[in-house]
MDTraj code that builds the backbone (N, CA, C; nanometers):
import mdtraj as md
import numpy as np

residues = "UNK UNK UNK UNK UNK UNK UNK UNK UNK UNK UNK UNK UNK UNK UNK UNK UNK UNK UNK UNK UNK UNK UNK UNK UNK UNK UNK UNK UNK UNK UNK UNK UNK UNK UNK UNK UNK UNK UNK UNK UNK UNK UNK UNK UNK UNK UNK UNK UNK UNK UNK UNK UNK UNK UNK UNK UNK UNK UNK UNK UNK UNK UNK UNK UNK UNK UNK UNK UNK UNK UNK UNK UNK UNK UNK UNK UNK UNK UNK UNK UNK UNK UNK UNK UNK UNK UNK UNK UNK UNK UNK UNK UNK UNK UNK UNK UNK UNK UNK UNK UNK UNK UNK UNK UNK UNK UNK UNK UNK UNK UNK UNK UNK UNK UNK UNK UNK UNK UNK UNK UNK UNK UNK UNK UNK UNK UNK UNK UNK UNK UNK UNK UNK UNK UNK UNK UNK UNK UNK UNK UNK UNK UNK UNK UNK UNK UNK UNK UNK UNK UNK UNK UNK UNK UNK UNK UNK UNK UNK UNK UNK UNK UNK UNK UNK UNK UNK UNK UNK UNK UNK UNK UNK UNK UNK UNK UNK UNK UNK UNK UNK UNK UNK UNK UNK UNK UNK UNK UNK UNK UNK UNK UNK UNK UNK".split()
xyz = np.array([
    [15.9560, 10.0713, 10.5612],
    [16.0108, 10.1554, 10.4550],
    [16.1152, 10.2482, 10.5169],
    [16.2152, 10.2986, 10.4575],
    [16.3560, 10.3772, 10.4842],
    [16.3386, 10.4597, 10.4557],
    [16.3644, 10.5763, 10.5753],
    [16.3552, 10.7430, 10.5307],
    [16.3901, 10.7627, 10.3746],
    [16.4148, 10.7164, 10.3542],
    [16.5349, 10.7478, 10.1883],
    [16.3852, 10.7017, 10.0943],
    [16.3734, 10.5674, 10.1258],
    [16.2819, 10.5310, 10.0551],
    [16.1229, 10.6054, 10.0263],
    [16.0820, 10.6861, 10.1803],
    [15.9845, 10.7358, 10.2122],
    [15.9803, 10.8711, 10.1374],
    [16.1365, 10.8979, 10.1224],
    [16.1215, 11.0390, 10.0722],
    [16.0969, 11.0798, 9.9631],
    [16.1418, 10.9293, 9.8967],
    [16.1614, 10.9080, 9.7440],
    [16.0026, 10.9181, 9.6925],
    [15.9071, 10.8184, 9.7801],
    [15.7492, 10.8475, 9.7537],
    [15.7244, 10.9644, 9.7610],
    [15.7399, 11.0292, 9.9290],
    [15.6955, 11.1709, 9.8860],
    [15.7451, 11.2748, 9.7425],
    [15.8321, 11.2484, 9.7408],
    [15.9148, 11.3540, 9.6077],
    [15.8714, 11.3181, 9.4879],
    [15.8214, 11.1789, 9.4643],
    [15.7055, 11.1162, 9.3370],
    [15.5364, 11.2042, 9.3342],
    [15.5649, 11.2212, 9.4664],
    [15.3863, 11.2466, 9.4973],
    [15.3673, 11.4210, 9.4399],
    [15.5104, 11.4676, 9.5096],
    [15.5362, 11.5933, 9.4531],
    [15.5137, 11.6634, 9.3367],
    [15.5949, 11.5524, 9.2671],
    [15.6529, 11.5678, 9.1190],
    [15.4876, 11.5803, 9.0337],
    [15.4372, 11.5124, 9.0613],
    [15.3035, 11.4796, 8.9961],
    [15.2056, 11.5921, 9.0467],
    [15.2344, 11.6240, 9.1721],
    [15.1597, 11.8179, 9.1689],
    [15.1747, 11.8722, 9.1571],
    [15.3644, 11.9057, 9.1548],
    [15.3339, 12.0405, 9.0576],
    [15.3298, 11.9837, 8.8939],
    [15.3108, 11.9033, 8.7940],
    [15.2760, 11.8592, 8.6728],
    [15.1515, 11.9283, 8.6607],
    [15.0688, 11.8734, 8.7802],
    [14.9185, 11.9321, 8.7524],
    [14.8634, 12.0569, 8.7718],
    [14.9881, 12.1250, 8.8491],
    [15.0079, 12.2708, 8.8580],
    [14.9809, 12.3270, 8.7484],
    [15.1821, 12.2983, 8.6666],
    [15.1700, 12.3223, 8.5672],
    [15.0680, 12.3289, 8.4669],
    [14.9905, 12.2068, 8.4602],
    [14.9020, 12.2018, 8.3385],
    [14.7670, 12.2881, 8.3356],
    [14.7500, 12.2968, 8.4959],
    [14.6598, 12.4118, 8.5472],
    [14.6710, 12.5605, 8.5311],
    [14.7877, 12.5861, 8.5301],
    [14.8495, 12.7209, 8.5084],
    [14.8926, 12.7756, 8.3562],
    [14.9426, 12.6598, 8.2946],
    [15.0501, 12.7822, 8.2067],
    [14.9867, 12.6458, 8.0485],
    [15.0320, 12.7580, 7.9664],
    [15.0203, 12.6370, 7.8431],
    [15.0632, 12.5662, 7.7697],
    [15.0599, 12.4313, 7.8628],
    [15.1622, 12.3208, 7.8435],
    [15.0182, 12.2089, 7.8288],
    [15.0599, 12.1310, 7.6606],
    [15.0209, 12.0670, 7.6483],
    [15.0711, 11.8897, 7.6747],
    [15.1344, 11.8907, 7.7210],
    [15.1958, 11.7367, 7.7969],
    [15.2789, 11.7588, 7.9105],
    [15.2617, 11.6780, 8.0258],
    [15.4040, 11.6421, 8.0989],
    [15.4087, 11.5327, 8.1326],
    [15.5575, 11.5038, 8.0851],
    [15.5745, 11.3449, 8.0970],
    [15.7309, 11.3537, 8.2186],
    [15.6905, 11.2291, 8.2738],
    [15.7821, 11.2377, 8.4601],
    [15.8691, 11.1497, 8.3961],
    [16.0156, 11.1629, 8.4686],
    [16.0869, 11.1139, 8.4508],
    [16.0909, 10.9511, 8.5386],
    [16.0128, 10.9321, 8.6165],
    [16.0109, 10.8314, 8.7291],
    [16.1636, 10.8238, 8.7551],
    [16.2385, 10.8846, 8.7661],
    [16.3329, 10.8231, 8.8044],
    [16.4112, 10.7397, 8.6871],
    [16.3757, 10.7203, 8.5654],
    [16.4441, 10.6466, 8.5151],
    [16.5732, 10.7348, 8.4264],
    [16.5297, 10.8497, 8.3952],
    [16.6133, 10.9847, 8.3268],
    [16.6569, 11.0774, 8.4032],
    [16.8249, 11.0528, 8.4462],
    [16.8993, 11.1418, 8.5191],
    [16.8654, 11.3051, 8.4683],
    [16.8876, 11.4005, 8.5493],
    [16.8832, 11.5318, 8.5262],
    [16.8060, 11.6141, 8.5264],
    [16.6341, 11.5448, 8.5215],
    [16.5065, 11.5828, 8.5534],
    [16.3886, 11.5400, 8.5847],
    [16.3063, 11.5890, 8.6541],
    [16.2539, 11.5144, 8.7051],
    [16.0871, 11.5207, 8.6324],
    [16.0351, 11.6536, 8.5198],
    [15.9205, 11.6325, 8.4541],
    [15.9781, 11.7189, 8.3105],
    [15.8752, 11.6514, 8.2087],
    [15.9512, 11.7204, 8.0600],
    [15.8273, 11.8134, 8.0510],
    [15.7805, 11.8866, 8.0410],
    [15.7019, 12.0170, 8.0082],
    [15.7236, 12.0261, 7.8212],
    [15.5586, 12.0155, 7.7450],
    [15.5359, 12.0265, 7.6205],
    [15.4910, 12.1081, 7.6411],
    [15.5229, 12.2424, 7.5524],
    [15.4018, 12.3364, 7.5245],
    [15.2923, 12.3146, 7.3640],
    [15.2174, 12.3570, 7.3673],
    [15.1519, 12.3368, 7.2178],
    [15.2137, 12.3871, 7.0957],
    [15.3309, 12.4479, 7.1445],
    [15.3775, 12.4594, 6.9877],
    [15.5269, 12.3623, 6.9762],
    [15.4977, 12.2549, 7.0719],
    [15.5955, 12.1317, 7.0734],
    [15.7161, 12.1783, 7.1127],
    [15.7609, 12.2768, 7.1963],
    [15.8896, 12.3117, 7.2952],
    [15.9065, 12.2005, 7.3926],
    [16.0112, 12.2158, 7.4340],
    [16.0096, 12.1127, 7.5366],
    [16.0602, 12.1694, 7.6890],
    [16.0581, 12.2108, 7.7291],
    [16.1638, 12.2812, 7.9088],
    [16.1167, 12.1251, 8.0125],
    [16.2299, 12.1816, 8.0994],
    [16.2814, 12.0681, 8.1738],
    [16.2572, 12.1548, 8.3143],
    [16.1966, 12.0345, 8.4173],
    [16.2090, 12.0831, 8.5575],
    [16.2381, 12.0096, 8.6059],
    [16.3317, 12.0483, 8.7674],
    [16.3806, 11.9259, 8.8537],
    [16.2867, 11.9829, 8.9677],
    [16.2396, 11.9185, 9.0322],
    [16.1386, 11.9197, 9.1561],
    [16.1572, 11.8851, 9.2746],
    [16.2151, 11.9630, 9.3989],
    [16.2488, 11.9400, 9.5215],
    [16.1327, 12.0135, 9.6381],
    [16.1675, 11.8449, 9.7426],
    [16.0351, 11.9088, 9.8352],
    [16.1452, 11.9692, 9.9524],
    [16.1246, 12.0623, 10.0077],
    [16.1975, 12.0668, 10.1545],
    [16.1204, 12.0617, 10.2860],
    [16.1027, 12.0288, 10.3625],
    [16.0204, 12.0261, 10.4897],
    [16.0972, 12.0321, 10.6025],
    [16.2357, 12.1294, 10.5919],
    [16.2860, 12.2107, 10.7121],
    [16.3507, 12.3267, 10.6938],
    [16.3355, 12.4151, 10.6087],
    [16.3686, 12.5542, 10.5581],
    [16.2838, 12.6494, 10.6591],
    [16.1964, 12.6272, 10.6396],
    [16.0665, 12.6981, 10.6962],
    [15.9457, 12.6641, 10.7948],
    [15.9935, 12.4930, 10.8603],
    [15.8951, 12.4467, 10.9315],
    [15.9709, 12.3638, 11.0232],
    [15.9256, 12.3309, 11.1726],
    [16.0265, 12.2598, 11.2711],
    [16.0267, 12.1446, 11.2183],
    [16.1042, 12.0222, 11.2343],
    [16.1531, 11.9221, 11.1689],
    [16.1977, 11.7967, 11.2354],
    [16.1655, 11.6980, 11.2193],
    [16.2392, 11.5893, 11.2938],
    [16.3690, 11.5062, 11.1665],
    [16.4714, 11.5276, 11.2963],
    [16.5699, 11.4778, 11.2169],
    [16.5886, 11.3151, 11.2111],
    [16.6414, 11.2320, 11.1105],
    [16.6347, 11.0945, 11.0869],
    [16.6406, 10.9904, 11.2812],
    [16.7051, 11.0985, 11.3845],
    [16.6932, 11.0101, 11.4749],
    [16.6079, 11.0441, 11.5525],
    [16.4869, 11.1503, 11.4706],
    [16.3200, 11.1812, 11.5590],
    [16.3778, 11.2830, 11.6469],
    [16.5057, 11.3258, 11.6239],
    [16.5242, 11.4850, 11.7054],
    [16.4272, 11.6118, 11.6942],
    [16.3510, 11.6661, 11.7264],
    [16.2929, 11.7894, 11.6754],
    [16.3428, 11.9251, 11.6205],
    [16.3983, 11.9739, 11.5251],
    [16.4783, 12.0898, 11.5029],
    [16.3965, 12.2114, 11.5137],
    [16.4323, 12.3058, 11.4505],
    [16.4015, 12.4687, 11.4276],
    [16.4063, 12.4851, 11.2633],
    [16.3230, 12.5561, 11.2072],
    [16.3637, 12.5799, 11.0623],
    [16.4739, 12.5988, 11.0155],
    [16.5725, 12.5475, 10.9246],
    [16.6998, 12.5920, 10.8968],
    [16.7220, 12.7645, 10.8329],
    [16.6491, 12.7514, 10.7415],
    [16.5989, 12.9233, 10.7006],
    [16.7068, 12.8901, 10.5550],
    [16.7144, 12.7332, 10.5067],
    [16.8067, 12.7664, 10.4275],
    [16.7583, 12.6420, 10.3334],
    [16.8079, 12.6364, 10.2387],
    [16.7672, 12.5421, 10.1173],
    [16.8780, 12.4096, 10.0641],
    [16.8807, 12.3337, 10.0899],
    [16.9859, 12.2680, 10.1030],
    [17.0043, 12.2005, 9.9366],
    [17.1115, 12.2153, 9.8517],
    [17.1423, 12.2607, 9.6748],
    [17.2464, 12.1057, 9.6835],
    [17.2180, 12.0227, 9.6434],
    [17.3275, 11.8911, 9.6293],
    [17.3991, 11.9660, 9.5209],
    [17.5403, 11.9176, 9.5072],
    [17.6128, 11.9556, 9.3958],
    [17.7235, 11.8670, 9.3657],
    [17.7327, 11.7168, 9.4669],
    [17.8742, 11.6586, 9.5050],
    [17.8335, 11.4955, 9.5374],
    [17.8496, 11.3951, 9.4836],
    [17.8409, 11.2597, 9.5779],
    [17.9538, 11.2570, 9.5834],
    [17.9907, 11.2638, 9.7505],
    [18.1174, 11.2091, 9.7908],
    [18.1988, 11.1361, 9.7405],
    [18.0949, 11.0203, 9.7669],
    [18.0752, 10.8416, 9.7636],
    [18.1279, 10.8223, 9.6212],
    [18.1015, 10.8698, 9.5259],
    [18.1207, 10.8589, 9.4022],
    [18.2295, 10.9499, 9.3319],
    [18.2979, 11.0570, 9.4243],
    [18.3524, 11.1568, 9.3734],
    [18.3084, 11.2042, 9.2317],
    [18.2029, 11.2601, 9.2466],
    [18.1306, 11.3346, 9.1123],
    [18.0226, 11.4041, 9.1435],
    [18.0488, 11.5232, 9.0850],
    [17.9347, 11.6102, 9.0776],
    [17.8234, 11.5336, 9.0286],
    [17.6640, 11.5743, 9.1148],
    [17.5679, 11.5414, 9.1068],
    [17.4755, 11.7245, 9.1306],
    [17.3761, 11.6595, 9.1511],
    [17.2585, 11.7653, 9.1465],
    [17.2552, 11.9118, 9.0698],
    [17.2360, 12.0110, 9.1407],
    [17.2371, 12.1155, 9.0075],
    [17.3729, 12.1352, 8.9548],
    [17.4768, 12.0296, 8.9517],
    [17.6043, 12.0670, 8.8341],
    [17.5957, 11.9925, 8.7558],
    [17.4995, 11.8866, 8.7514],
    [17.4485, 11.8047, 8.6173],
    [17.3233, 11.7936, 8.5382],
    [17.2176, 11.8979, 8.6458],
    [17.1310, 11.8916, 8.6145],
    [17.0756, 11.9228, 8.4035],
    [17.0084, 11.8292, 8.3923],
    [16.9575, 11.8889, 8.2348],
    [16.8263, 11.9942, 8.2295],
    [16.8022, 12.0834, 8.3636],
    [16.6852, 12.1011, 8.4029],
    [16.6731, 12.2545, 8.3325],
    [16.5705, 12.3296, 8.2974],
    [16.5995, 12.4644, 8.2526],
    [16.5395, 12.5176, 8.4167],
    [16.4609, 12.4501, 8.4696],
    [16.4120, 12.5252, 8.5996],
    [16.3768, 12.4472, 8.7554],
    [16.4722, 12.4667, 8.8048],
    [16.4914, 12.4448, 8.9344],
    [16.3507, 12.4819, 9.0323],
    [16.2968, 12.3863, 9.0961],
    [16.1304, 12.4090, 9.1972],
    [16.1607, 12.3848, 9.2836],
    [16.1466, 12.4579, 9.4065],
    [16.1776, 12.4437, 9.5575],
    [16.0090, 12.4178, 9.5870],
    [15.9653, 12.3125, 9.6503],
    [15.8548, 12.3036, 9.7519],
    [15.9164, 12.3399, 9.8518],
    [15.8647, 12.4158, 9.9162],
    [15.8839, 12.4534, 10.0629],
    [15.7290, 12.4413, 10.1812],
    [15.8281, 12.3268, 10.2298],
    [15.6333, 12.3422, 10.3712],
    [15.7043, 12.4429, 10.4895],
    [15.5653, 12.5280, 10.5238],
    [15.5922, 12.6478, 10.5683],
    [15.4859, 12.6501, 10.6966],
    [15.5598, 12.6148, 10.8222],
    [15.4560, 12.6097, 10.9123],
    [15.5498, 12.6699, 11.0599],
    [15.4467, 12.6912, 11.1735],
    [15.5441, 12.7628, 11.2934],
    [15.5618, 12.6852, 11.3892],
    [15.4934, 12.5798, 11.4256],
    [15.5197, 12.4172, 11.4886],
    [15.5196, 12.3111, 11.4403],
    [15.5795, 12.2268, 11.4597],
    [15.5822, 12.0620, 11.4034],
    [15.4467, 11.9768, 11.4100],
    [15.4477, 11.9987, 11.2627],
    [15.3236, 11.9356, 11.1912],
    [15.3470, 11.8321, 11.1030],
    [15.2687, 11.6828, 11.1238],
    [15.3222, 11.6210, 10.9718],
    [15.2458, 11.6499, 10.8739],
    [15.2391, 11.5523, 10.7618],
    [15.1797, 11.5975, 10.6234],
    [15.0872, 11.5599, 10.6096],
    [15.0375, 11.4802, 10.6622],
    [14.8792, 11.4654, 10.6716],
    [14.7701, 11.5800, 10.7562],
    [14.9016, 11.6547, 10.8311],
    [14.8178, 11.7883, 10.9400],
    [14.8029, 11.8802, 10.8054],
    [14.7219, 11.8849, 10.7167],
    [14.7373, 11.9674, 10.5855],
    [14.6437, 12.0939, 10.5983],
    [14.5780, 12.0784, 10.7057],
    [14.4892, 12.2273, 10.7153],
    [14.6441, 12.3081, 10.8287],
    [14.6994, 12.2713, 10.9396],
    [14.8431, 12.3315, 11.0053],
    [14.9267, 12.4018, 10.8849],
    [14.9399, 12.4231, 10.7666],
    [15.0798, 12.4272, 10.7379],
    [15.0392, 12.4905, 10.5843],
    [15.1138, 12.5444, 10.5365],
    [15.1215, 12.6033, 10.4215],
    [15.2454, 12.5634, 10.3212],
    [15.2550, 12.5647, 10.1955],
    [15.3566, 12.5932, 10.0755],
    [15.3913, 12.6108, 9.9891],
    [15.4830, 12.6799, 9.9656],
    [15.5205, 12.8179, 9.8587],
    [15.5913, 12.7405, 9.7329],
    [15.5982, 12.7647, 9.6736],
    [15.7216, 12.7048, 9.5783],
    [15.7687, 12.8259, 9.5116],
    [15.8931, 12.7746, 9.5064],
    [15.9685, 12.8611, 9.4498],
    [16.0571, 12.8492, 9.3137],
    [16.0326, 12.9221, 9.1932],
    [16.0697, 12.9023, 9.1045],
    [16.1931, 12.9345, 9.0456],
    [16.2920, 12.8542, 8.9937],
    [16.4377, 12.9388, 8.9746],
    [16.4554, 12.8965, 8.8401],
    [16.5651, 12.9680, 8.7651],
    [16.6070, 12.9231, 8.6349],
    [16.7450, 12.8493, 8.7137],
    [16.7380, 12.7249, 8.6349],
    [16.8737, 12.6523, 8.6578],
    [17.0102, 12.6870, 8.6812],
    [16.9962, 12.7606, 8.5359],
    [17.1929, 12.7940, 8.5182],
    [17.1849, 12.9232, 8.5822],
    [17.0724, 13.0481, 8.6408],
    [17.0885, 13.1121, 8.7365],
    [17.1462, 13.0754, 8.8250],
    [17.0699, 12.9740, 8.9046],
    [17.1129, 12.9385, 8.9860],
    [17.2655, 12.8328, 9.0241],
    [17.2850, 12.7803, 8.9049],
    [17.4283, 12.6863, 8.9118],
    [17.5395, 12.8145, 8.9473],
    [17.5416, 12.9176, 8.8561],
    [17.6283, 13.0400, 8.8073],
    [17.6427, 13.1164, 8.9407],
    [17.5005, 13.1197, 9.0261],
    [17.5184, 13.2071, 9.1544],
    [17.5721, 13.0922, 9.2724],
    [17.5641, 12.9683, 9.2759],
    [17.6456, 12.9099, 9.3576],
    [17.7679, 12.8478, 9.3340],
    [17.8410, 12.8867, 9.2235],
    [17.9650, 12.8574, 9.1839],
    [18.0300, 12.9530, 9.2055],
    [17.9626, 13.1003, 9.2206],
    [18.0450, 13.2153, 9.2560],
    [18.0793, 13.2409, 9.3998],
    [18.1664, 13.3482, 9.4471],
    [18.1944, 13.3685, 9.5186],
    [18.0887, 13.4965, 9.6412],
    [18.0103, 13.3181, 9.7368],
    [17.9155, 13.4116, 9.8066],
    [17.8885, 13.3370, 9.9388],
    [18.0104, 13.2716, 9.9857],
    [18.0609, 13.2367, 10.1260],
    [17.9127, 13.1597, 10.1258],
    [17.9100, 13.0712, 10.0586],
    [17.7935, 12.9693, 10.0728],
    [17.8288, 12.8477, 10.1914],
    [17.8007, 12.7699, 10.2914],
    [17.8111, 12.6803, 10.3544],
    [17.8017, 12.5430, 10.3173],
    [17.9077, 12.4699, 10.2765],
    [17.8975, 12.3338, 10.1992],
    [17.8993, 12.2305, 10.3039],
    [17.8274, 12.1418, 10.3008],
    [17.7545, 12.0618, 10.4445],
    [17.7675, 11.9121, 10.3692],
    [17.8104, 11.7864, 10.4220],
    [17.7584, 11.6586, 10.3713],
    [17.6230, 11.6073, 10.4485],
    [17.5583, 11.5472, 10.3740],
    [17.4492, 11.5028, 10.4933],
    [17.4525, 11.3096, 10.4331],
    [17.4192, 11.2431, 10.5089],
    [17.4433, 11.1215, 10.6198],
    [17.3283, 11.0662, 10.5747],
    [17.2322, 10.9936, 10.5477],
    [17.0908, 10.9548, 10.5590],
    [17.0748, 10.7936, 10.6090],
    [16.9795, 10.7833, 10.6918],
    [16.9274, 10.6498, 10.6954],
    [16.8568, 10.5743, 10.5799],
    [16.9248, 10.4682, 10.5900],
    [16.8697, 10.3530, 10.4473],
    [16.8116, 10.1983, 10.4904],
    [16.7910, 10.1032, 10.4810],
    [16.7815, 9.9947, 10.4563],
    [16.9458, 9.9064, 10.4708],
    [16.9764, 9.9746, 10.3103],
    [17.0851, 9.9010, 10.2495],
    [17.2012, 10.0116, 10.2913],
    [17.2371, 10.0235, 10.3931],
    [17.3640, 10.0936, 10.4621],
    [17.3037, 10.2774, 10.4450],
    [17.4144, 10.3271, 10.4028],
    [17.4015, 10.4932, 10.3977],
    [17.4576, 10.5610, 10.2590],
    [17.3530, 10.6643, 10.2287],
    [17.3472, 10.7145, 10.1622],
    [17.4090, 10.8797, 10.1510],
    [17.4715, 10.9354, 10.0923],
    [17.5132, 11.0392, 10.1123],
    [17.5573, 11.1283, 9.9984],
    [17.5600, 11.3086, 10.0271],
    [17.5512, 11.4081, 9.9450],
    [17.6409, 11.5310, 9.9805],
    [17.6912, 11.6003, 9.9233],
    [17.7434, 11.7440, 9.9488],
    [17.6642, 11.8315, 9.8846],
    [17.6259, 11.9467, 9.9699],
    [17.5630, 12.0528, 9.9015],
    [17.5865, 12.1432, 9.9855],
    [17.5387, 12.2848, 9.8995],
    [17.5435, 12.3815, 9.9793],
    [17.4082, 12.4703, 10.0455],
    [17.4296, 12.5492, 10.1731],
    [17.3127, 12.5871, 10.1817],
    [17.2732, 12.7067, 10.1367],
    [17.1736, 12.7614, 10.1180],
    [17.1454, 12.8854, 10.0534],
    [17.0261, 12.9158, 10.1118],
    [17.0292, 13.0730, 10.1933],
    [16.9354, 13.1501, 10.2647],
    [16.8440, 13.1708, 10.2073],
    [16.7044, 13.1058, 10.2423],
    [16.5976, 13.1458, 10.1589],
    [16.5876, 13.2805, 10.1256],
    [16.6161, 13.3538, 10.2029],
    [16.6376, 13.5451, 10.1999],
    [16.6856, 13.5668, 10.0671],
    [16.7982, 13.5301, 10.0580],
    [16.9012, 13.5051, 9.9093],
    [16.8298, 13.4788, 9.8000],
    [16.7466, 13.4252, 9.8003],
    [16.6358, 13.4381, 9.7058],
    [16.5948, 13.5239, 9.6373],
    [16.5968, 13.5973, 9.6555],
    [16.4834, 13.7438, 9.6519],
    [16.6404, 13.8529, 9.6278],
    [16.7260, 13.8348, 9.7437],
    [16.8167, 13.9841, 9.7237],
    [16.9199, 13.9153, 9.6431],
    [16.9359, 13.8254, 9.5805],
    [17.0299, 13.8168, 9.4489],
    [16.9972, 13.8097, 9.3352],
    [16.8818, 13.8150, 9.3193],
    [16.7717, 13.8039, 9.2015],
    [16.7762, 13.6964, 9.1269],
    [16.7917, 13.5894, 9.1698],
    [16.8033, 13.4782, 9.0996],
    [16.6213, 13.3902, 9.1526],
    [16.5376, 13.4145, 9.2095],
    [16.4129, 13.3983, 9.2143],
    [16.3712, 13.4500, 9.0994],
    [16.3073, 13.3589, 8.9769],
    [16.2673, 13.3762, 8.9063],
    [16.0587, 13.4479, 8.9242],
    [16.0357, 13.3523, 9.0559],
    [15.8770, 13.3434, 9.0429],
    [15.8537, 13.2697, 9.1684],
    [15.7768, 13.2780, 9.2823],
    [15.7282, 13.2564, 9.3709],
    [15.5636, 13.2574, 9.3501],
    [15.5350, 13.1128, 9.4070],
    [15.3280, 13.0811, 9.3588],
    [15.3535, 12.9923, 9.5119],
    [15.2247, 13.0122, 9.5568],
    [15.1344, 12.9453, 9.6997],
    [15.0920, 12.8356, 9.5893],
    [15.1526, 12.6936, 9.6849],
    [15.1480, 12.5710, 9.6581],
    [15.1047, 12.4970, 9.7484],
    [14.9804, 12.6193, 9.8110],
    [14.8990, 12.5337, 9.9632],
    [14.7911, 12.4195, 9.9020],
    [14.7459, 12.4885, 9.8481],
    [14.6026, 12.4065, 9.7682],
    [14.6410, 12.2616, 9.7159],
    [14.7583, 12.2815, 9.6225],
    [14.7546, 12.1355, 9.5723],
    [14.8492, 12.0373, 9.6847],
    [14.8963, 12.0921, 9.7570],
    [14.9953, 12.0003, 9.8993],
    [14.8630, 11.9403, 9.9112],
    [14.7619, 12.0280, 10.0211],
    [14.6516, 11.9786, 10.0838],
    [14.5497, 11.8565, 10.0085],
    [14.5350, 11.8889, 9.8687],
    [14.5196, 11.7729, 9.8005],
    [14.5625, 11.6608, 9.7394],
    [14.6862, 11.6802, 9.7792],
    [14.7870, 11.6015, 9.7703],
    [14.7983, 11.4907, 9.9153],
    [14.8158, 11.5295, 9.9894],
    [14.8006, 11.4739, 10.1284],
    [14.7196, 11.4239, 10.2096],
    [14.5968, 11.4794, 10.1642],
    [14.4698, 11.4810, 10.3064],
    [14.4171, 11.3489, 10.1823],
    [14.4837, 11.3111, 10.0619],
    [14.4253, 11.1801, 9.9912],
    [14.5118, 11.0746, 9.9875],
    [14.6817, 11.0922, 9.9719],
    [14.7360, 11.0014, 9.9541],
    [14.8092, 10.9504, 10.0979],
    [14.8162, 11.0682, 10.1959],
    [14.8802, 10.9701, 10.3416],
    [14.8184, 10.9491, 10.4220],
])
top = md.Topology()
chain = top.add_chain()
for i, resn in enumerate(residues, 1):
    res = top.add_residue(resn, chain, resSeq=i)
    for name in ("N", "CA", "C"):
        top.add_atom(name, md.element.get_by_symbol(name[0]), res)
traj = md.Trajectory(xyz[None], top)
């Protein structure tokens, strides 16, 4: 299986915990996943009085935890959140400039040595909650953001993205963090069953 491909499982496996988050937490009577087949989001959120909100669901596992890069390099936490907004390849905006999402979810795994995901008692994670067009509006403005392409290993040749990075810090002092919840519990049950 291809990093790309691998990631794609993990980010399925994701998607489906925080759903059960959600349904655990707040009062939402359905969520139905996009599998991938409906650009722009990735779970539809019903509440009981038949609303509908939209979330897109991203895992990161080098913001906040050491990291091996696609050629098994070991890194350092980036300390930053990496926001697609660009396929090169395609010349067209992608990720949060098309998103149909009302709320943007950062998983973040949060650990101080290189741990994988099955080490689920090592490591902790937070998620982080944003409103979408907060967040589109604060990275379209002017805030010397770092726009990076990244490269990925595939199978079927290479895959590739432009985005920008954004200081997890930035979070918090631009006020565009809507809501921050410990997303240790359901990782760990998430992991210590399915890898």
């Amino acid at each position: 299986m291809s990093t790309v491909e691998n990631d794609k499982a993990i980010g399925d496996a994701i998607e489906r915990a925080w759903g059960q988050f959600v349904l655990n937490t707040y009062p939402v009577s359905e969520v139905t996943f996009s599998s991938g087949n409906v650009p722009g989001w990735d779970l539809k959120l019903t509440s009981e009085e038949g609303r509908a909100k939209f979330h897109e669901v991203k895992f990161d596992q080098s913001s906040a935890a050491p990291w091996l890069n696609y050629k098994g390099e070991q890194r350092r936490p980036t300390g930053n959140l990496f926001i697609e907004y660009k396929n090169p390849k395609m010349g067209r905006p992608s990720g949060i400039m098309v998103t149909r999402s009302d709320w943007w979810i950062y998983i973040v795994k949060q650990a101080y040595e290189l741990v994988t995901l099955q080490d689920v008692n090592k490591y902790k994670a937070k998620a982080y909650i944003i409103h979408a067009e907060q967040l589109k509006d604060f990275l379209k403005g002017e805030h010397n953001l770092r726009s990076v392409p990244t490269v990925r290993d595939t199978v079927n040749g290479r895959v590739n993205a432009e985005g920008w990075l954004l200081p997890i810090h930035t979070l918090k002092s631009s006020g565009i963090l809507f809501y921050e919840e410990d997303f240790t519990s359901y990782i760990r049950a998430l992991f210590s069953s399915t890898l």
